[in-house]
N, C-alpha and C positions, 0 to 999 in steps of 0.2 A: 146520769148521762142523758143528754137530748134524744129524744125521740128518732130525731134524722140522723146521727149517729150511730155506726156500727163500730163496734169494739173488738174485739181479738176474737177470732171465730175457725173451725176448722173447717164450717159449714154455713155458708150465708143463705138462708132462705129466700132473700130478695132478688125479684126476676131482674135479673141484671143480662144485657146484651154482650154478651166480650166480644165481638164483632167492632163494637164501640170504645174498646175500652185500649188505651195504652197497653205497652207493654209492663210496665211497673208504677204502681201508684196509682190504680185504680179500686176499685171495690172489689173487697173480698171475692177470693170464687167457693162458687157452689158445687153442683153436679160436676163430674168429671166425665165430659164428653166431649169424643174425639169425631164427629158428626159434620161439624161446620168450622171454618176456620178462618180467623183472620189476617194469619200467616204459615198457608201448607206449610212452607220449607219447613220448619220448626216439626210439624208430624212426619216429612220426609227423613229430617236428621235423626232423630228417634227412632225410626222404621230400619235405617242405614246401622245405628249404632249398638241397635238389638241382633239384625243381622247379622256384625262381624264378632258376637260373644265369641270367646272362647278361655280357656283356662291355663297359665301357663306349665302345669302337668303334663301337657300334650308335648311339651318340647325337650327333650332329652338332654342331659349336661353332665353327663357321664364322661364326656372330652374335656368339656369346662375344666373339672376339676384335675382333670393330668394335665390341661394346658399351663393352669395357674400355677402348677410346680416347677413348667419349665419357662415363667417369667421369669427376665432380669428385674433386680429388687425398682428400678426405675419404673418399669411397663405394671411394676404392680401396684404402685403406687398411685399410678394414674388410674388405672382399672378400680381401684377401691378408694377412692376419690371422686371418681366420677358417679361411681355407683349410690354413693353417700349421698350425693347432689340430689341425684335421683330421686332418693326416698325422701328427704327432705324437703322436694317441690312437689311427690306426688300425697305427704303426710297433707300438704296445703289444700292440694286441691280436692285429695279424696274428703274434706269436708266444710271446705269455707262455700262454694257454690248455696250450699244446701241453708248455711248459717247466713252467709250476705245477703243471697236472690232470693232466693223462696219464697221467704218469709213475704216479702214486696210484689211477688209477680200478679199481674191478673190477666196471663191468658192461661187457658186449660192445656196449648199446647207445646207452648214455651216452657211451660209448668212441670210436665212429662218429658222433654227434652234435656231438663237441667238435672232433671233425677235420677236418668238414665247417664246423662254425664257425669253424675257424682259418683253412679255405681261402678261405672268405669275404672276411675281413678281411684277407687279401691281394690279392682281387678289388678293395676298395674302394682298397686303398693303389695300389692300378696304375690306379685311376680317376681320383685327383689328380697323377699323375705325368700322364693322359692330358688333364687338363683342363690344367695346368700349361703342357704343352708347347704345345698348341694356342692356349694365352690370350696366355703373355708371350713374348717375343723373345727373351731369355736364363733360359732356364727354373733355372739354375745361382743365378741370383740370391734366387729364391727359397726353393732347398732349403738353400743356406750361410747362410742368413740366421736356421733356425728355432731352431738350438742356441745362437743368440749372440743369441735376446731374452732375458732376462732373466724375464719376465712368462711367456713358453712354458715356460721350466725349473723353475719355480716352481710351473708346474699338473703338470708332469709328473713332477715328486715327489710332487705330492697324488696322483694315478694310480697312478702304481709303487711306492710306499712297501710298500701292505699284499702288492700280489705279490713282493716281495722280498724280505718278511721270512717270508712262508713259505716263497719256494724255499730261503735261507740258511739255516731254520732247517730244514727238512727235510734240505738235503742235510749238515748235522752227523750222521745219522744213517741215511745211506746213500743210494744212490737204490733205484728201484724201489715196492715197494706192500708190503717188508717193514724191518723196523729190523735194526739189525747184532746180532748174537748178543750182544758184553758189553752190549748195555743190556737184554738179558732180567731179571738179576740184580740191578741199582742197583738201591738205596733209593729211589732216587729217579724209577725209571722209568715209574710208574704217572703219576706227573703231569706228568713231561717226555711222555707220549703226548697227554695230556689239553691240555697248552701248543703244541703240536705242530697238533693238531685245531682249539682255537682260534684258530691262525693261517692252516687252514686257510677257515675261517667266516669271518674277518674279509675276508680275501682276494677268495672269492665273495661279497660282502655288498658291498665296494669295485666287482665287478665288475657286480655289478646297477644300483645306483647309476650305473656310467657308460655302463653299455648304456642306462638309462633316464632318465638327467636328464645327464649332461655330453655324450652325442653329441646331443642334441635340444635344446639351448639349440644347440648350432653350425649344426645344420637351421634351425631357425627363422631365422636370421640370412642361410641361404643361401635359403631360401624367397621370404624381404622382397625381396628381388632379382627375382626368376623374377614376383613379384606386380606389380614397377614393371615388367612387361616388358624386362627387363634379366639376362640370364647366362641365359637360358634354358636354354639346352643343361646348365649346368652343374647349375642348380637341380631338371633332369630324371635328372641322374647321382646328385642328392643323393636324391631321390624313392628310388631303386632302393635306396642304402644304406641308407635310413630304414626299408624294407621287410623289408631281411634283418636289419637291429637290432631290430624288434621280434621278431623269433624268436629272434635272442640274447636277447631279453631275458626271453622267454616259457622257456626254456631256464636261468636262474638263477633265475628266479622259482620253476620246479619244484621246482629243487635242494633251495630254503631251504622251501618246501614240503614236502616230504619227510620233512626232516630233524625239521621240526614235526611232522608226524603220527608221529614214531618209528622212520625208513629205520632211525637209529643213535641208541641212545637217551644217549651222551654226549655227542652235536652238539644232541639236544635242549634238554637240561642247561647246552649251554654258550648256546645262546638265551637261555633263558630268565633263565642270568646276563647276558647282556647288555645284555636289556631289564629288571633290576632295576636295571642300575647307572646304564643315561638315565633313568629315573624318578627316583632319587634326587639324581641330579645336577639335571636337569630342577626338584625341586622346591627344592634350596637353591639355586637361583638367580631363586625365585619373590620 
């Protein structure tokens, strides 16, 4: 491997400025220091997200489970439906963050942000396992049942499609926050970077959208509940996740922010093709 090449590292020695460096696709990081910053918000939302910890043990559903006896077979159907969705899109997130981004990030505080966002979405997935257990008498029946709907598998391709075609296409070309040394040299490697990047935008773009319209269509449904006086407890667990999704969501907002005003000006570029190509689509279908 060259000399000016860094390879897959947990730890880079090399005094590297992150002040300078993009959000993803810079040089590996080194020291983890939260000292100087190239983007506070990023240590604000992390400082917010540690803040609102909490466990959903703390919320009682001792009603829950007499409420859910005196559902009509319809209202339960929906409630264990909805809740399946749940776990389903919080199985995603409690670990694709850590798998898609991570790996790529180089700032220190963006870095700490996403990890604290993953740990999150593990919080909520141990919240439907806690609502689960406490609501139904055989809790088993409800988690073997979520991969064999039909309707669940089909949103969950819409979810995971755009984070898997960047982790696949990424890992063609190494892991880590560098590319393998023969693709310095291809013809073709200026825009396998550029395809690469692409699919990293599309990826966060997919994830903004479901931090902010497919986990809030599921609140609201689990809300409608908690408003008939009905799942309380659970609609008060859903309350704390809807809490920490908006700082997820506050948190991709930035990112695509960012990348708008210039973080990386070929994330710019690939914007800005994005949004020429819904406009034109947009208007031959006027």
């Amino acid at each position: 491997m060259p000399s000016n090449v860094i390879g897959m590292t947990v730890f880079n020695t090399e005094e590297v400025n992150t002040k300078k460096q993009p959000m993803f696709f810079g040089k590996p990081l080194g020291v983890q220091r939260y000292d100087s910053y190239k983007y506070p918000v990023f240590d604000r939302l992390t400082t917010q997200q540690l803040g609102y910890f909490w466990r959903p043990e703390e919320v009682s559903l001792q009603k829950d489970r007499g409420d859910y006896q005196t559902l009509r077979p319809e209202q339960r159907h929906i409630y264990t439906s909805n809740l399946e969705y749940q776990i389903m899109l919080d199985s995603v997130q409690g670990r694709a963050p850590g798998m898609a981004f991570l790996p790529y990030c180089s700032l220190p505080e963006l870095e700490s942000c996403m990890e604290v966002w993953q740990f999150m979405e593990m919080i909520h997935s141990r919240s439907y396992t806690y609502i689960i257990k406490n609501v139904y008498a055989d809790p088993t029946e409800v988690f073997d049942t979520i991969i064999k709907d039909d309707r669940i598998l089909e949103r969950a391709k819409s979810v995971t499609g755009a984070y898997d075609d960047f982790i696949n296409y990424a890992n063609e070309y190494g892991q880590s926050n560098t590319w393998k040394p023969d693709m310095k040299d291809h013809p073709n490697a200026e825009w396998t970077r550029k395809d690469l990047k692409r699919h990293l935008y599309r990826a966060i773009a997919n994830v903004n959208i479901l931090e902010g319209i497919r986990f809030y269509v599921s609140f609201a449904c689990s809300f409608a509940f908690g408003e008939l006086k009905l799942m309380e407890g659970s609609a008060k667990i859903i309350s704390l996740i809807a809490r920490d999704e908006n700082q997820h969501l506050v948190l991709t907002q930035t990112i695509l922010k960012n990348w708008r005003e210039g973080d990386a000006p070929e994330m710019k570029k690939i914007m800005e093709d994005h949004l020429a190509l819904k406009i034109r689509k947009f208007k031959l279908n006027l």
